[in-house]
C-alpha positions as CSV (number, residue, x, y, z in Angstrom):
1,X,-50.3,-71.2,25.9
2,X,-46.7,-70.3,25.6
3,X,-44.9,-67.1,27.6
4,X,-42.3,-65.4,25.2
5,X,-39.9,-62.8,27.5
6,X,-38.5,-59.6,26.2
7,X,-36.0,-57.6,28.2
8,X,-34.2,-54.7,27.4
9,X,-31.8,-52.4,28.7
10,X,-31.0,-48.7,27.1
11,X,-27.1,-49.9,27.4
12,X,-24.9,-52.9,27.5
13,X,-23.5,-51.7,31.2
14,X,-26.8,-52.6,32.8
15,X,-25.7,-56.5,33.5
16,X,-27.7,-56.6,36.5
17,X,-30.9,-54.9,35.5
18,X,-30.9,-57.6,32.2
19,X,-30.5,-60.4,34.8
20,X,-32.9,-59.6,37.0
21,X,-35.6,-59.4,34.1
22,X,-34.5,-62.5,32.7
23,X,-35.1,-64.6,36.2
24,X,-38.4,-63.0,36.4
25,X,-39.5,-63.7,33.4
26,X,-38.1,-66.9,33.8
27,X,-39.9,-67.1,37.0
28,X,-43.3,-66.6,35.5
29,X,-42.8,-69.2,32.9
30,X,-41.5,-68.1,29.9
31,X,-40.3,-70.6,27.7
32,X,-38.0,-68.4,25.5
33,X,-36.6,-65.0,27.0
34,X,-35.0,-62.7,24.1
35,X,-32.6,-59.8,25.8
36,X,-31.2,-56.8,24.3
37,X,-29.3,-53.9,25.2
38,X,-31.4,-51.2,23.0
39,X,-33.2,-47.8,23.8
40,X,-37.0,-48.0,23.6
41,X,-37.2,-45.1,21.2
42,X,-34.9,-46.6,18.6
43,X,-36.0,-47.7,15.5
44,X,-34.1,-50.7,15.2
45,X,-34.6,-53.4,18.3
46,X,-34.0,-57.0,16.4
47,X,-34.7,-59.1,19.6
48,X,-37.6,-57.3,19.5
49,X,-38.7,-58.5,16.1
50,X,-37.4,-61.9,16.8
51,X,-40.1,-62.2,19.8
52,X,-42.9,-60.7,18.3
53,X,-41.8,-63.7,14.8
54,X,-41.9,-66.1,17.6
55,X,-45.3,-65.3,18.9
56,X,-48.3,-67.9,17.6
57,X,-52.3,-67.3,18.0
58,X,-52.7,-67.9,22.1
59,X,-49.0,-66.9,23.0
60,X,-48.7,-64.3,25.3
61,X,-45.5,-61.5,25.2
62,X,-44.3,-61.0,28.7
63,X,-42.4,-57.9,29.7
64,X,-41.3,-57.1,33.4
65,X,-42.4,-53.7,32.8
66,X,-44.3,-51.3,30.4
67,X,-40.8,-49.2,30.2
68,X,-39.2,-52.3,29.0
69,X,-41.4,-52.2,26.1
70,X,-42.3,-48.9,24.9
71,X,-42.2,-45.1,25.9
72,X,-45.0,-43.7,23.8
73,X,-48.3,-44.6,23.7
74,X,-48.1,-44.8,19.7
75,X,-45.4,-47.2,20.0
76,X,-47.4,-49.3,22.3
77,X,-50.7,-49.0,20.0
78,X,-48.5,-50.5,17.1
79,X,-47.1,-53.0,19.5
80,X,-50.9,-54.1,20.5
81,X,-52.2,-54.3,17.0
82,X,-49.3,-56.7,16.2
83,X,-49.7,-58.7,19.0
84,X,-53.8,-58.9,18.1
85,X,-52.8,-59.3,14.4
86,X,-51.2,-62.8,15.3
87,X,-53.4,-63.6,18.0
88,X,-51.2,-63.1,20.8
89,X,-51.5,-61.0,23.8
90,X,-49.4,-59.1,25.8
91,X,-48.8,-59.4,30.3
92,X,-46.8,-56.6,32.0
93,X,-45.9,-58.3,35.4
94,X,-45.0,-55.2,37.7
95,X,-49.1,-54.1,36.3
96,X,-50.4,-57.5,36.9
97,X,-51.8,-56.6,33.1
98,X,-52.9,-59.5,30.5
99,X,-54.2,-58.1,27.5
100,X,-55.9,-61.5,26.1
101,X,-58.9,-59.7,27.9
102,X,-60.9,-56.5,27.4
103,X,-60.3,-55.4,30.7
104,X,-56.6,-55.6,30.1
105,X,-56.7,-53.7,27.0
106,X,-58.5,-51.0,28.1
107,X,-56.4,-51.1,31.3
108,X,-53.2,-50.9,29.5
109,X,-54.3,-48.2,27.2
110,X,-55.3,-45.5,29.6
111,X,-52.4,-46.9,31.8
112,X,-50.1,-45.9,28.5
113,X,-51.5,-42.4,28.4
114,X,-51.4,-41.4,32.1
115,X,-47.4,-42.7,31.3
116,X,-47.0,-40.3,28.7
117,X,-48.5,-37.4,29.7
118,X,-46.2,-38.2,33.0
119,X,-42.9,-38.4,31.0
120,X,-44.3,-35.3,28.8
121,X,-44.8,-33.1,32.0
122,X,-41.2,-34.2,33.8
123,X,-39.4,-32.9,30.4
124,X,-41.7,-29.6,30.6
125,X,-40.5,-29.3,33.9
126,X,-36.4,-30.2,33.4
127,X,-36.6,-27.6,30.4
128,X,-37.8,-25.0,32.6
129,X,-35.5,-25.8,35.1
130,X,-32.7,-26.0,32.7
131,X,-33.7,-22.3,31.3
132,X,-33.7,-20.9,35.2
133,X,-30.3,-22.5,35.7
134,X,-28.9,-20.8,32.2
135,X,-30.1,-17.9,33.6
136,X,-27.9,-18.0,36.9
137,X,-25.2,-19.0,35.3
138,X,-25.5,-22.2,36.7
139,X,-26.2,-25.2,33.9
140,X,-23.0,-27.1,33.2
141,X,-25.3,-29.2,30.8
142,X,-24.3,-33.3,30.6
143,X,-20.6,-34.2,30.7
144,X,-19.5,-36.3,28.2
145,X,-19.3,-39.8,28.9
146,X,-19.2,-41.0,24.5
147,X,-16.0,-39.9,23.7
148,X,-14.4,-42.0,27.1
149,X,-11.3,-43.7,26.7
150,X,-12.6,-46.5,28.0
151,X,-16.2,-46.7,25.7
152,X,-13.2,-46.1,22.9
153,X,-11.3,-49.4,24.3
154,X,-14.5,-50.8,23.8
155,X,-15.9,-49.7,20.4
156,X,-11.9,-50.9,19.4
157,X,-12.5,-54.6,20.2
158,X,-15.5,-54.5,18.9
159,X,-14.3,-53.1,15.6
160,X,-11.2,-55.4,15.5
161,X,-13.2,-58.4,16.1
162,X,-15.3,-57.5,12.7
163,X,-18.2,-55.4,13.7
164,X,-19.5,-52.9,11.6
165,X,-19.3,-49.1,13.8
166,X,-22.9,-49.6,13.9
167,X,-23.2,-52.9,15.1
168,X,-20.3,-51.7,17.4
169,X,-21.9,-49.0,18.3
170,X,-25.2,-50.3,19.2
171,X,-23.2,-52.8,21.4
172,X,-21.9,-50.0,23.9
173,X,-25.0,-48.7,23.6
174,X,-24.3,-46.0,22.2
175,X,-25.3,-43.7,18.9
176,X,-23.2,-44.3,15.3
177,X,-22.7,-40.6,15.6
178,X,-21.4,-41.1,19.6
179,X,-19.2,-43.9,17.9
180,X,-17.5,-41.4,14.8
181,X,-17.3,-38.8,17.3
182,X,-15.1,-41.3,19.5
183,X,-12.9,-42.7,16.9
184,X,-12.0,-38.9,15.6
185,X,-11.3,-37.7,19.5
186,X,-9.1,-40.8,19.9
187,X,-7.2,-40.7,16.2
C-alpha cells in the first residue's frame, strides 16, 4: 500500500504551515507529498487532481488535517466517492481516521457534519456580531491587504516572468479580481 500526501495552504505566505505538513506526512510514510498554496473552497486545486490521478486500488490519500482537505461536508462526500471509485482510501492523521474501513467512514462522515454545522454556527454568530457593531458605530469592516504595494511587487514579478494574472494571481494567493483591482490601484 502506498501513502500519497496532500497539503495545502489558503496562501503562498504560509511557508511554515506547508513545511510542517510536508514533514508529517513525510513522517508517516508518504511516498509522494503534492503541496499547494489554494483555498479549500476554490474550484480549481490542480495538486489536488494530480494526487487523487496518482492514487491506485489500495493507496491511501493522507492529509494532516480534515481542513486541509475540505470545508463542506459535500465537498468531502465527492472527495470519498472518488477515492472509493479508484479503490483508495483516505487517513486524516490529527483524527487518527482510515477510511479503508467502515468504521472510518462512518467516523469521518459524522465527524464532517459536526465540522460544518460548527463553521455554519461561528458565521451565524460573527454576522450577528458584525450587525451589533454596525449599530454602535463601531465595525471598521476588513482592511485591505490586496491592493498592498508589496502583494503588487509581487503579482509584478510574477507577471513579468510570464504568468498569466491568474496564474499570478493564484500564486499570491489571492483572487483574479484582488489581482485587477491591484494592477488598476497601482497604474
Amino acid at each position: 500500500m502506498r501513502k500519497i500526501g496532500y497539503c495545502r495552504t489558503s496562501t503562498s505566505d504560509q511557508v511554515a504551515g506547508i513545511e510542517k505538513q510536508s514533514q508529517d506526512l513525510a513522517a508517516h510514510g508518504c511516498s509522494i507529498v503534492f503541496k499547494e498554496h489554494v483555498s479549500a473552497i476554490n474550484d480549481s486545486r490542480p495538486e489536488f487532481e494530480k494526487a487523487l490521478a496518482e492514487l491506485k486500488a489500495g493507496d491511501l490519500l493522507v492529509v494532516t488535517t480534515m481542513s486541509r482537505l475540505c470545508r463542506r461536508t459535500a465537498d468531502l462526500g465527492a472527495i470519498q466517492q472518488a477515492l472509493e471509485e479508484c479503490g483508495a482510501g483516505l487517513e486524516i492523521l490529527d483524527l487518527r481516521i482510515d477510511t479503508s474501513t467502515a468504521i472510518g467512514r462512518m467516523t469521518l462522515s459524522i465527524i464532517a457534519a459536526v465540522s460544518q454545522m460548527e463553521r455554519e454556527l461561528m458565521l451565524e454568530r460573527q454576522a450577528v456580531g458584525i450587525a451589533k457593531a454596525k449599530t454602535e458605530g463601531k465595525y471598521q469592516g476588513r482592511k485591505a491587504t490586496a491592493t498592498s504595494p508589496e502583494k503588487f511587487l509581487v503579482l509584478k514579478k510574477y507577471l513579468d516572468k510570464g504568468l498569466t494574472l491568474t496564474e499570478a494571481a493564484k500564486q499570491i494567493g489571492i483572487s483574479r479580481a484582488s489581482a485587477y483591482r491591484l494592477l488598476s490601484a497601482q497604474a
